[in-house]
C-alpha positions as CSV (number, residue, x, y, z in Angstrom):
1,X,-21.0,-5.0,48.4
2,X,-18.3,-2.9,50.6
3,X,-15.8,-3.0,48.2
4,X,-15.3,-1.1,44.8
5,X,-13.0,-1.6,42.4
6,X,-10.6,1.2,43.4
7,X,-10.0,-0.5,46.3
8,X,-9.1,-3.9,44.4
9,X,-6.5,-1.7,42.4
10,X,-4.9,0.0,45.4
11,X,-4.3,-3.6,47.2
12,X,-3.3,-5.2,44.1
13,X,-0.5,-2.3,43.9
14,X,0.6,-2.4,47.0
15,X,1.0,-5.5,47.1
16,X,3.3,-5.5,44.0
17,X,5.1,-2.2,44.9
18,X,5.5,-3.3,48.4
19,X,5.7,0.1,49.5
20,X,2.7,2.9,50.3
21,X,5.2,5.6,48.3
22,X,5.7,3.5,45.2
23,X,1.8,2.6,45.3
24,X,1.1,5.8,45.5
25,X,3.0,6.9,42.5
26,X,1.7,4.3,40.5
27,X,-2.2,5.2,41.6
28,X,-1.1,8.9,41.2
29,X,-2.3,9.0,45.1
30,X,0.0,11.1,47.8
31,X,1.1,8.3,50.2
32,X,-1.1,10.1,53.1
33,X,-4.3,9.7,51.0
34,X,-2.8,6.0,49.9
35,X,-3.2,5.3,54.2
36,X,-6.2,6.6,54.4
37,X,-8.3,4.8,51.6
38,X,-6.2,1.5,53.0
39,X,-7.5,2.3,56.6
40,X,-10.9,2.8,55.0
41,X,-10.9,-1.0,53.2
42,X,-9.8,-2.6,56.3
43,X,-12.1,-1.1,58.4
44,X,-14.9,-2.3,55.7
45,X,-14.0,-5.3,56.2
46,X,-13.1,-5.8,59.6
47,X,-9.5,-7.2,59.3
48,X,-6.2,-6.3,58.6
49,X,-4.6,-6.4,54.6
50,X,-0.9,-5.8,55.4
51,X,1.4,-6.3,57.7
52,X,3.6,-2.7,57.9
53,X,7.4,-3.8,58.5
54,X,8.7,-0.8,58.5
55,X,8.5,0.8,54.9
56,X,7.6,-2.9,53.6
57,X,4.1,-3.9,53.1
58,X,3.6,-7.3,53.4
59,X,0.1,-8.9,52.7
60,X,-1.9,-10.8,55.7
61,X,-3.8,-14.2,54.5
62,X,-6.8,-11.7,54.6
63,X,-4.8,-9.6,52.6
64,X,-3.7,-12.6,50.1
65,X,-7.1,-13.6,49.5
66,X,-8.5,-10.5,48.7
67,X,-5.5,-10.1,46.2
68,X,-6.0,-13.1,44.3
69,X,-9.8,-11.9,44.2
70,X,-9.0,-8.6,42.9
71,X,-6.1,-10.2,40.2
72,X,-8.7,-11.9,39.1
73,X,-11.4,-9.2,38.9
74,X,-9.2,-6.7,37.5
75,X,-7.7,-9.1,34.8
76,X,-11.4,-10.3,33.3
77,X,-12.5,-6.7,33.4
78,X,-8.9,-5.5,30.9
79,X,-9.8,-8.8,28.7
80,X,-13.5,-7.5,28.8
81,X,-12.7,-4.0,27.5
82,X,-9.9,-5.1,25.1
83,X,-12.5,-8.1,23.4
84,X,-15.3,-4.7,23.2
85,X,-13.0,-2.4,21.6
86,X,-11.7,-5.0,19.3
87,X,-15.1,-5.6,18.6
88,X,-15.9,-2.0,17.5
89,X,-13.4,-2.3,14.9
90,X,-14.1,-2.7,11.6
91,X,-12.3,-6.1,10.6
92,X,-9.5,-6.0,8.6
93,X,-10.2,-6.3,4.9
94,X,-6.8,-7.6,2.6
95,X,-6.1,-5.9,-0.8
96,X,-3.9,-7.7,-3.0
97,X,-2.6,-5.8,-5.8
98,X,-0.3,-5.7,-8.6
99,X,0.5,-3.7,-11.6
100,X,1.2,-4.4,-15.4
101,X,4.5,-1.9,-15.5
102,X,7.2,-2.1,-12.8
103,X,7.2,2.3,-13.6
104,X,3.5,2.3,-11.7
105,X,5.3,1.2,-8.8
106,X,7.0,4.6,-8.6
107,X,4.1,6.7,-7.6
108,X,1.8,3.8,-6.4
109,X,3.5,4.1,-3.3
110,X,1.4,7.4,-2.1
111,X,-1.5,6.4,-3.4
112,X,-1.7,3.7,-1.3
113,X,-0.5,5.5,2.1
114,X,-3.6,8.0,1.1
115,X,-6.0,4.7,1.0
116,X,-4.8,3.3,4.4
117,X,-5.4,6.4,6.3
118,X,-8.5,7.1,4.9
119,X,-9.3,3.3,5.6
120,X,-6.8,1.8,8.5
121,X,-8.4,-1.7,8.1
122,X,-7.4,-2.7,4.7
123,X,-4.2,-4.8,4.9
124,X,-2.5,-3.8,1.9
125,X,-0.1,-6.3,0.4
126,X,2.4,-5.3,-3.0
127,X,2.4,-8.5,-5.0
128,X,5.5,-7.5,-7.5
129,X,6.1,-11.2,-8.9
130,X,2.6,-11.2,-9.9
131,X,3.6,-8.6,-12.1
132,X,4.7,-11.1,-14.9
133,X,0.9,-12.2,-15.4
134,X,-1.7,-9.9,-13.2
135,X,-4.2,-11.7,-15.7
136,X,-3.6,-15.7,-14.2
137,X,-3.2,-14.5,-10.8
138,X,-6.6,-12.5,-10.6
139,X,-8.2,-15.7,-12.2
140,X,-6.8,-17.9,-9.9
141,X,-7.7,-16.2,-6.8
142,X,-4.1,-14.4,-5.7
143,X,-5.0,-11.5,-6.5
144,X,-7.7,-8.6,-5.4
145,X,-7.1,-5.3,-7.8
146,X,-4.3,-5.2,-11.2
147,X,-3.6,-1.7,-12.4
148,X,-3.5,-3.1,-16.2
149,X,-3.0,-1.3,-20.0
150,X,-3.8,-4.6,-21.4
151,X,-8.0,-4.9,-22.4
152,X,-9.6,-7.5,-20.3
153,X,-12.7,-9.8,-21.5
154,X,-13.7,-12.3,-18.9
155,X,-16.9,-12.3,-17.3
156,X,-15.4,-12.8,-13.7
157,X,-13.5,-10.0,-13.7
158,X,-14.7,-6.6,-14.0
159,X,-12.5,-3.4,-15.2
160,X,-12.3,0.1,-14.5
161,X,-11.4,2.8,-16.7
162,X,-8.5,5.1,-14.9
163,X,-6.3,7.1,-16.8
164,X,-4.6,7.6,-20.4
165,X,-1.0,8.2,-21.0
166,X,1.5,8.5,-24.1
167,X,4.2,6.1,-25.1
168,X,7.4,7.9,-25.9
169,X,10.7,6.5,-27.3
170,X,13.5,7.2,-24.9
171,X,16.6,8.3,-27.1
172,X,20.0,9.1,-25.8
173,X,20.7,13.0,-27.3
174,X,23.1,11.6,-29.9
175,X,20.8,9.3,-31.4
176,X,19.6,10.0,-35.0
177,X,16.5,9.6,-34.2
178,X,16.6,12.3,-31.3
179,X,16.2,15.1,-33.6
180,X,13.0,14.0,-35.4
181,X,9.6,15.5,-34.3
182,X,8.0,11.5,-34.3
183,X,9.7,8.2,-35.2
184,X,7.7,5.9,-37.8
185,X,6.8,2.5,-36.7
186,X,9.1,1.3,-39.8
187,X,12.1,2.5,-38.2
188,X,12.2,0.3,-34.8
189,X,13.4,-2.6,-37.4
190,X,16.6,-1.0,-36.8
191,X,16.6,-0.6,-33.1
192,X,17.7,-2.5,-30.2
193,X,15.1,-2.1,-27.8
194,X,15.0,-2.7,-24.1
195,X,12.3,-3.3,-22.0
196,X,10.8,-4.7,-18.7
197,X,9.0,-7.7,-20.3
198,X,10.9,-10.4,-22.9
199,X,10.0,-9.7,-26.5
200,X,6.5,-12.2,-26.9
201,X,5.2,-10.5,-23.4
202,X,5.8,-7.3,-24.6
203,X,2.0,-4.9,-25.2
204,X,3.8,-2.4,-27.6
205,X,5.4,-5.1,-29.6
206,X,2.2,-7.3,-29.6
207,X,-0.2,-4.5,-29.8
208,X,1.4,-2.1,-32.0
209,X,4.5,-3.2,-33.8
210,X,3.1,-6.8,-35.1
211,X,-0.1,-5.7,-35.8
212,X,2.0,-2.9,-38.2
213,X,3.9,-5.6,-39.6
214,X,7.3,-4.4,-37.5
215,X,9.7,-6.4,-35.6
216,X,12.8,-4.7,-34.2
217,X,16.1,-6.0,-34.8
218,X,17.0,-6.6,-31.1
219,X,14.9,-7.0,-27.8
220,X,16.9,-7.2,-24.5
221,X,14.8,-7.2,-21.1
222,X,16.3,-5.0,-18.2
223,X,13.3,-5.4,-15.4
224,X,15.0,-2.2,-13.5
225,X,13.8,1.2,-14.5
226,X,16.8,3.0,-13.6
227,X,19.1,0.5,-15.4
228,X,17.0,0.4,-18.6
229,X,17.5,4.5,-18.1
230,X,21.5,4.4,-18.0
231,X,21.8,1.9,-21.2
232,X,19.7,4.0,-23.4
233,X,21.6,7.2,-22.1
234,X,24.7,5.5,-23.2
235,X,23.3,4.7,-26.4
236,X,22.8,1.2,-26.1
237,X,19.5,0.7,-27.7
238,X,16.1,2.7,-27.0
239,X,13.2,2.1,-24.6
240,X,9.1,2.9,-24.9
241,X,8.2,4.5,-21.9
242,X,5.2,6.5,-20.8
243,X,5.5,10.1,-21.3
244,X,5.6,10.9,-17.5
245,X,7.5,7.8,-17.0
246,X,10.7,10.2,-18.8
247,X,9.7,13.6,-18.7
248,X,11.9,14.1,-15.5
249,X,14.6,12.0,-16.9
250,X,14.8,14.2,-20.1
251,X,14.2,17.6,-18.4
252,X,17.4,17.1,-16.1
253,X,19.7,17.5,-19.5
254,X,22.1,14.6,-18.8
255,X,21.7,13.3,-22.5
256,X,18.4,12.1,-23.1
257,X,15.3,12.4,-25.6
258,X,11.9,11.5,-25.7
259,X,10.7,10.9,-29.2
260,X,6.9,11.2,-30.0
261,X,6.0,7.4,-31.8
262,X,4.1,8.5,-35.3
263,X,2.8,12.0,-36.3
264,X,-0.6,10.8,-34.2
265,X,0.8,9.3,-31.2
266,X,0.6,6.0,-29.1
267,X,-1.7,6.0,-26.2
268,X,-2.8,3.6,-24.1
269,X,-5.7,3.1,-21.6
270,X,-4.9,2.5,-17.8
271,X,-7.5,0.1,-15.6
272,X,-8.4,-1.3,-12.8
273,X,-9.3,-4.6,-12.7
274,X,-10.5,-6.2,-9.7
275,X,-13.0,-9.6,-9.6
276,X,-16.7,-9.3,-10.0
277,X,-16.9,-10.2,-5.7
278,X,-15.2,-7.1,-5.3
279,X,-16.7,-4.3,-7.7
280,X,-18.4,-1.7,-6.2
281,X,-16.9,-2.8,-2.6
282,X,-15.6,0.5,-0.6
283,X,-12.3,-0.2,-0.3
284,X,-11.3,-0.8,-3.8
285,X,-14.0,2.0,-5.1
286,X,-11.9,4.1,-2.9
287,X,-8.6,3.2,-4.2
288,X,-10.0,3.6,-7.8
289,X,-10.8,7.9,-7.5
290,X,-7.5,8.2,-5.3
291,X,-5.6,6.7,-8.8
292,X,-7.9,8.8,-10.9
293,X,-7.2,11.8,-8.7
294,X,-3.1,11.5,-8.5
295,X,-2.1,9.5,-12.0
296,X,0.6,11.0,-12.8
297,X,-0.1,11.1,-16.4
298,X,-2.4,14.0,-16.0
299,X,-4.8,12.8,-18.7
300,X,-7.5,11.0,-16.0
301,X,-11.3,9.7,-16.9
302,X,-12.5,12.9,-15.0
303,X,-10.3,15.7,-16.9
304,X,-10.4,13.9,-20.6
305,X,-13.1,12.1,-21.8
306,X,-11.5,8.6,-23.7
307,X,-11.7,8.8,-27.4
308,X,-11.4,5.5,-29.8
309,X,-8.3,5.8,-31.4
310,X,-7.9,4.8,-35.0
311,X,-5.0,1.5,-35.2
312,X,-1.6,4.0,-35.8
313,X,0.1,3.0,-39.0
314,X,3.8,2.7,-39.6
């Protein structure tokens, strides 16, 4: 075979510059050394490629069917290379996730961006609606990982321990109960709280008031954290909220208080729940010590070993 496949590239652009000096440019060729390798095809060949009309290069029926031959060529050989790179990718692996607390979703952010550059393939998707009930959408198949506070038994699911943070109430300065070292769980009968979740799907309600025999005298649900923020500021009610959820929010001095809730404290345990499929797979394992690593609560499976907590009375 004469040819070579830098000569199929230098006919196929002339021919679609139409000129030596805009061929060249594209091939990165001066148009003297452009001539030359043109001469050199033609004389392999033993016929003319182009008709020169002054500047204007216009193929000759030689010329057109060795241009359709080298379209051809040069296009299977870019879908060749593009189908063997693809190939050499790993393929991309989705990641559904969701979170019990719409406050997670304020430092989830990085720890994500961390995951997909350490692992470009997953196709991470934010499922906030799921939010509601991370529980029935794991169960039902929508869902791949929940960041959850709320214990899971089920045998298809599997969770991970993650982190532990402490539930403060969120005073405005002016509140009586801003001054107190800890709030009793007997006192929230007077408070109007407000929360993310309506009063029956609320964990500190279920978990902690009932079981204390507590009920406060108002529940209001305000899904947006900086909303829920601004009522309690203007003393509106109080909110629960986890320690490093308010610490910023109380450290600026525009009128707020976190309260410790009882002498002992309320804590909760943050997890990873992901279905048995997926435990153990890279991805999420990955995503699991990058939340460990970064919680923002500072109080992580690897810096504080979990102790069982004794039910808090009122």
């Amino acid at each position: 075979m004469d040819l070579e496949l830098r000569h199929l590239r230098l006919v196929a652009a002339v021919a679609e510059c139409g000129s030596l000096t805009r061929a060249g440019a594209v091939l990165h060729l001066t148009q003297s050394a452009l001539s030359h390798q043109l001469l050199d095809i033609e004389d392999r060949l033993g016929a003319r490629l182009f008709h020169r009309l002054g500047r204007k290069m216009i193929p000759t029926p030689a010329g057109d069917r060795l241009l359709a031959s080298a379209r051809s060529v040069l296009a299977e050989l870019g879908a060749a290379e593009e189908a063997i790179r693809a190939g050499m990718q790993p393929p991309s692996v989705p990641l559904r996730i969701t979170t019990e607390c719409y406050t997670v979703y304020h430092w989830l952010p990085q720890v994500l961006k961390n995951l997909r550059e350490r692992h470009p393939n997953v196709e991470l998707r934010i499922d906030v609606d799921a939010t509601k009930n991370p529980l029935t959408s794991l169960l039902a198949g929508n869902l791949d990982l929940a960041i959850m506070s709320t214990p899971v038994r089920n045998r298809h699911l599997v969770s991970y321990d993650l982190f532990e943070d402490e539930l403060m109430l969120l005073v405005s300065a002016t509140h009586p109960l801003a001054s107190q070292p800890s709030v009793r769980l007997t006192e929230f009968r007077d408070l109007t709280m407000f929360t993310y979740s309506p009063r029956e799907e609320s964990s500190f309600i279920s978990d902690t008031l009932r079981q204390a025999g507590v009920s406060p005298a108002s529940v209001q649900p305000v899904q947006i954290t900086e909303a829920l923020i601004e009522l309690v500021r203007a003393g509106l009610g109080v909110a629960v909220l986890a320690r490093w959820a308010v610490q910023p929010h109380v450290e600026s001095g525009r009128g707020l208080r976190a309260v410790p809730i009882t002498a002992r404290g309320v804590f909760r345990t943050w997890r990873a729940v992901v279905p048995r499929r997926l435990a153990g797979s890279e991805h999420v394992t990955e995503l699991i010590r990058l939340v460990t690593a970064h919680a923002p609560a500072g109080r992580t499976r690897e810096t504080l070993p979990f102790r069982r907590r004794a039910p808090v009375a009122g």
